[in-house]
C-alpha positions as CSV (number, residue, x, y, z in Angstrom):
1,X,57.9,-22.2,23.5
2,X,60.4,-21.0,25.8
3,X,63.9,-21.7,26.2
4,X,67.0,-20.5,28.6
5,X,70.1,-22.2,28.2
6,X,73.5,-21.4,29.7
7,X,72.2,-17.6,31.0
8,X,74.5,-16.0,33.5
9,X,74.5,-12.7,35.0
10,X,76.8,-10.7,37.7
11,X,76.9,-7.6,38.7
12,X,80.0,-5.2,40.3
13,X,83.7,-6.1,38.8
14,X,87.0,-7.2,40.4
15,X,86.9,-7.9,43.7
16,X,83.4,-7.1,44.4
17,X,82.0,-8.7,41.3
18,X,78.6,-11.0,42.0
19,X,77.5,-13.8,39.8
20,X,74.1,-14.1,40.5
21,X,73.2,-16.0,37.7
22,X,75.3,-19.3,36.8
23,X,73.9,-21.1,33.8
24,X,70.4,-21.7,34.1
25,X,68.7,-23.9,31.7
26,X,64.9,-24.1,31.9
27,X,61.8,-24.7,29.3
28,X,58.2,-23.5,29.1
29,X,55.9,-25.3,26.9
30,X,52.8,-23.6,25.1
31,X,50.1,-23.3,27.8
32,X,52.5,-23.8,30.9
33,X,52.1,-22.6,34.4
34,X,55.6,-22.5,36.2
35,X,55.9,-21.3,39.6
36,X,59.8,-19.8,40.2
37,X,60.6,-20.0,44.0
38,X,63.8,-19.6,45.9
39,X,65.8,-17.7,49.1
40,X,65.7,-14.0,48.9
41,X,68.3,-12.5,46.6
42,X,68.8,-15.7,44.4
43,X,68.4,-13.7,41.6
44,X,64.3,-14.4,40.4
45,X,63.7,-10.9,40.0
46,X,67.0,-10.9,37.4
47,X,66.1,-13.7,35.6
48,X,62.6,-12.4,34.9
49,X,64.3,-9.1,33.9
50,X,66.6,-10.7,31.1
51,X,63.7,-13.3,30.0
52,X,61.2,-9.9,29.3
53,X,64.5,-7.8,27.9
54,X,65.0,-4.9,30.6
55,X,67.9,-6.3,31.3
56,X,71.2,-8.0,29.3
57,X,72.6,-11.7,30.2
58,X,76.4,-11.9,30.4
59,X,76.4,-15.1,28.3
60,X,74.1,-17.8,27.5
61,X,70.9,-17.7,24.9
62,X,67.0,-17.2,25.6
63,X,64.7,-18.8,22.9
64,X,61.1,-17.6,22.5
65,X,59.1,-18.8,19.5
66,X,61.4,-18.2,16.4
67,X,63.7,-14.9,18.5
68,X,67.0,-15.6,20.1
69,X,68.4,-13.4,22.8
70,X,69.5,-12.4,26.1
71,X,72.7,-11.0,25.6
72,X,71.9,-7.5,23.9
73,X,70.5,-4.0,25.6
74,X,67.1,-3.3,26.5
75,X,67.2,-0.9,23.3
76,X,67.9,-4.2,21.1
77,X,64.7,-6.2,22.1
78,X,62.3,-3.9,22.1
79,X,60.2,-6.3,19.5
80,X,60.6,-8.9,22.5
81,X,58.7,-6.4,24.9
82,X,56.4,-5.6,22.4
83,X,55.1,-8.7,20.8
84,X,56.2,-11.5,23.1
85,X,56.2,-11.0,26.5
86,X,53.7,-9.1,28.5
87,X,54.4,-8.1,32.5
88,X,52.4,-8.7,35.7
89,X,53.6,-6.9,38.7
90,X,53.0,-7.0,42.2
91,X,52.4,-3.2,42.3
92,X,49.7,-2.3,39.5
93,X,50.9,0.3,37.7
94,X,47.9,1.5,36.5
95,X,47.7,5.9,35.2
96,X,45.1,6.9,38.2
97,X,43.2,9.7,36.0
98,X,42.3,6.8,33.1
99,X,39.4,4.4,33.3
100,X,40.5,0.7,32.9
101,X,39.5,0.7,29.3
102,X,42.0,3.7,28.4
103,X,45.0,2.2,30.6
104,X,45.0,-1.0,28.4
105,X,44.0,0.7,24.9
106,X,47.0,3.0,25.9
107,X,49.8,0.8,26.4
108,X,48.7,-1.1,23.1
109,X,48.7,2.3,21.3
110,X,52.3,3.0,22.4
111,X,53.0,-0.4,21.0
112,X,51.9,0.8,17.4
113,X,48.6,-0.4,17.1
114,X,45.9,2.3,15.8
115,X,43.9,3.5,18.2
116,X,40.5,1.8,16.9
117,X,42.2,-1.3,17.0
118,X,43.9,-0.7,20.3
119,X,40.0,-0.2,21.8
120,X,39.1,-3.1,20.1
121,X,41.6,-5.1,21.8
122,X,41.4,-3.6,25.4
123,X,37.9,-4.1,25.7
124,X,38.2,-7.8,24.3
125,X,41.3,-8.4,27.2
126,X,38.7,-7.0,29.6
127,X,35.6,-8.6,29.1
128,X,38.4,-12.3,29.1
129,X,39.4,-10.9,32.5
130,X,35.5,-10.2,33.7
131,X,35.9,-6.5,33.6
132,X,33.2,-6.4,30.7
133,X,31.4,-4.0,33.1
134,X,34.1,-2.1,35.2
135,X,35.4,-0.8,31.5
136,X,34.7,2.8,32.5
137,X,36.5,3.1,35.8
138,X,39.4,4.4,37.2
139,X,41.6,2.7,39.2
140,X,40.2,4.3,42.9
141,X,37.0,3.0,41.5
142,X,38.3,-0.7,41.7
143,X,39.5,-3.1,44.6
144,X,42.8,-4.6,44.1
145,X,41.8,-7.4,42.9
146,X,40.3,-6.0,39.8
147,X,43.4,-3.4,39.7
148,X,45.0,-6.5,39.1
149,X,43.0,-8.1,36.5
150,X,43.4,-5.1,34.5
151,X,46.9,-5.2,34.4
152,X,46.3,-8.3,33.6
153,X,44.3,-7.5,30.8
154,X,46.9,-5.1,30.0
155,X,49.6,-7.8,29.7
156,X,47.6,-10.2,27.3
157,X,45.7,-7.6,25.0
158,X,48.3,-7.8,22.8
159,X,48.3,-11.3,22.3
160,X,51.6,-11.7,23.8
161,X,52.4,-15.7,23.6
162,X,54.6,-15.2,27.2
163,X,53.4,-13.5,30.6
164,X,56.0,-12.8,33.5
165,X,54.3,-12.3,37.0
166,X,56.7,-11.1,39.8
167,X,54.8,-11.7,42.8
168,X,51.4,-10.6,41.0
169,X,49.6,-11.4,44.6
170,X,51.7,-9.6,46.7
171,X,49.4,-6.9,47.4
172,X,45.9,-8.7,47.6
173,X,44.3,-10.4,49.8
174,X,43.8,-14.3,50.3
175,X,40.5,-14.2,48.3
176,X,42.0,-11.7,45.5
177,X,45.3,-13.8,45.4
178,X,42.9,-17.1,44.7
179,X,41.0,-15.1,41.9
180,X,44.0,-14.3,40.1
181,X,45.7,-17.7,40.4
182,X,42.0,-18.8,39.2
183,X,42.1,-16.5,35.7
184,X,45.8,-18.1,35.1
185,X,44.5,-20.7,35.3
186,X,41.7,-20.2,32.5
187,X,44.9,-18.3,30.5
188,X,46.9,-21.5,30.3
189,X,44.1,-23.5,29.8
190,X,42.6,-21.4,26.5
191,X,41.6,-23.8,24.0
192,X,42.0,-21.4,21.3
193,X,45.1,-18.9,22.3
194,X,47.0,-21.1,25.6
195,X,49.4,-18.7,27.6
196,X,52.6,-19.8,28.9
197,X,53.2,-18.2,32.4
198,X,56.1,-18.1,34.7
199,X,55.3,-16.6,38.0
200,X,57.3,-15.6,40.4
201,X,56.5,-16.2,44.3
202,X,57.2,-16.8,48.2
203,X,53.9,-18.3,48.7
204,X,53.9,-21.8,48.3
205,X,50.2,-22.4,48.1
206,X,50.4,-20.2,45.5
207,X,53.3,-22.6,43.8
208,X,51.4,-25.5,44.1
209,X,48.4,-24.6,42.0
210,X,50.8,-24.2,39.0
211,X,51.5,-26.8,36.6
212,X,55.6,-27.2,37.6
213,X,57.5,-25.1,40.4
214,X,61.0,-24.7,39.9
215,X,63.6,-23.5,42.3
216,X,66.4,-21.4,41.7
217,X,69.2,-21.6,44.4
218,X,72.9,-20.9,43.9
219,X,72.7,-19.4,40.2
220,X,70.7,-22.5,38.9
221,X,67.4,-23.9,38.6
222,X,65.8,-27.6,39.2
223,X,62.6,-29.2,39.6
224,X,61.3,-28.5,43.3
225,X,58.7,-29.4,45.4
226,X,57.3,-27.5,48.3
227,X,59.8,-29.8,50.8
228,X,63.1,-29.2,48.7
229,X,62.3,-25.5,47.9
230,X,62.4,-24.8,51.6
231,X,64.8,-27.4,52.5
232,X,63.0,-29.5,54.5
233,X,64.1,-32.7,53.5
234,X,67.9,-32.0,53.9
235,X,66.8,-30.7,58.0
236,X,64.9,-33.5,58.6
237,X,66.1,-36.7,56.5
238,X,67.5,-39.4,59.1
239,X,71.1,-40.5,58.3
240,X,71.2,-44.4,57.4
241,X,73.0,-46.5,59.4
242,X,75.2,-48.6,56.7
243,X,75.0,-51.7,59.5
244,X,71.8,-51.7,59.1
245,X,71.2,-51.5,55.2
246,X,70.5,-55.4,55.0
247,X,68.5,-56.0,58.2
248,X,65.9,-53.5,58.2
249,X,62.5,-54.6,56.7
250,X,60.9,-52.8,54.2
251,X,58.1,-50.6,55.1
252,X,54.6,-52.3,55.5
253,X,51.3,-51.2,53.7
254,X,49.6,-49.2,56.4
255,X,53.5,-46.8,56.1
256,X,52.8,-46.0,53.0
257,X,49.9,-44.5,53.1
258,X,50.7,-40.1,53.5
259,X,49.1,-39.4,56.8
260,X,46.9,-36.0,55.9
261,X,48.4,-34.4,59.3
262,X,51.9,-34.9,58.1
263,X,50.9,-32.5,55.1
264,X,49.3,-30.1,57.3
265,X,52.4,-29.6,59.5
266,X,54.4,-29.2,56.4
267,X,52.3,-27.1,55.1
268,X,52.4,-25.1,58.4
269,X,55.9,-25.1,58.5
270,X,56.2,-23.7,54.9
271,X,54.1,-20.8,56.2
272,X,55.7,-20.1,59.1
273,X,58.8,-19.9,57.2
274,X,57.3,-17.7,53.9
275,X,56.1,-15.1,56.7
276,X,59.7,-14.5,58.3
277,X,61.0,-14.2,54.6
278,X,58.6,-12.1,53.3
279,X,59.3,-9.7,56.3
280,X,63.3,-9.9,55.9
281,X,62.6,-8.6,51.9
282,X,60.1,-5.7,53.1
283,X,62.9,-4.7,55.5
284,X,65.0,-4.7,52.8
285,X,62.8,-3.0,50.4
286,X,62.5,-0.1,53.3
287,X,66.3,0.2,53.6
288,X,66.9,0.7,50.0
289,X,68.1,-3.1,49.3
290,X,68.8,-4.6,45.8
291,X,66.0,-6.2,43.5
292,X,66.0,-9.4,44.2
């Protein structure tokens, strides 16, 4: 479905030049959740950016379906934003003075399709997303959550095979953030019209309900786990003694069982962790800092 091999990416020149992206090779299949976690400034945002064409690679390729690119201008893949990929973002972006019905009929009218159609298709996106009855409101009518599930609606009405979600519960609340995970869910899972998805989060209970997490760390990507994303393992793994390699037994039946505490003070410490990084970006947003 969809394939990135090679892709780089740096920004400045000379002595201030930043590679930000150095080869990263990853693959989607038809129907895939993938969860896209790393440090702050590891370059997600950018490599969501090149994969939905609003931004050119330096070098590498990006496959999706039967179109190659990720090396040409925004103004070169328009077709890819179009037809392909369709954007979920943390903010809304939702036109305050048109009901939900005319904000999803309208960007599907701006695509081409005739306006009869484009109704057609925004109110079928709608009712998929459980709006079927919130068609007629505008956004102040709505909580976030369903400000979200419009967009969402937005981003699959025009049966777009490829949906990129940067952060999409960033601004909801835990309940909200579990809906929408939820109605992924049911998108990837469509018998009839499966939707690949690769989201983009610091939350990693969020990361875990998706079908593969992958973390992107010093211009690459690699398969992840909550541990390794947040380096756990390399703070706490005891060094071997090499003196010791033949005499030590192996572990007995009642160690191998995961003690459900252990996973709860993981899982604490994860948290506790995603809090002080989410701060340090919203600092940075304040100042005027770089995309991530």
């Amino acid at each position: 479905m969809l394939t990135v091999e090679g892709l780089t990416k740096s920004f400045g020149s000379g002595g201030n030049k930043l590679q930000v992206l150095k080869g990263v090779d990853m693959n989607i299949k038809q129907g895939e959740m993938v969860a896209l976690m790393g440090p702050s400034g590891s370059g997600k945002s950018t490599l969501l950016n090149i994969i939905g064409g609003l931004l050119a690679g330096d070098g590498g390729s990006i496959t999706l379906g039967e179109r190659t690119y990720g090396r040409k201008g925004p103004a070169s893949v328009v077709d890819v934003r179009r037809e392909l990929v369709g954007w979920i973002f943390q903010d809304f972006h939702l036109l305050d003075n048109l009901s939900a019905l005319d904000n999803v009929a309208m960007a599907l009218e701006l695509s081409g399709m005739d306006a009869s159609e484009a109704e057609k298709a925004a109110v079928s996106a709608l009712e998929k997303v459980g709006l079927g009855d919130r068609m007629g409101f505008i956004p102040d009518q709505l909580s976030g959550g369903q400000q979200q599930r419009v967009a969402i609606a937005r981003a699959i009405a025009g049966n777009r095979p490829v949906l990129l979600a940067d952060e999409p519960t960033g601004n909801l609340d835990i309940a909200s953030g579990k809906e929408v995970m939820a109605l992924f869910q049911e998108l990837c899972h469509d018998p009839e019209n499966p939707i690949s998805i690769l989201m983009v989060t610091h939350d990693p209970d969020l990361a875990s309900n998706a079908d593969r997490m992958l973390l992107l760390n010093n211009g690459k990507t690699e398969a992840s786990d909550i541990r390794s994303a947040w380096g756990l393992d390399a703070e706490e793994a005891p060094v071997a003694d090499p003196s010791e390699e033949e005499t030590v037994p192996g572990p007995s039946e009642d160690e191998t069982v995961i003690d459900a505490a252990q996973h709860d003070d993981v899982l604490e410490e994860v948290e506790s962790r995603t809090v002080s990084d989410e701060t340090t970006v919203e600092s940075a947003r304040e100042n005027g800092g770089e995309e991530e």
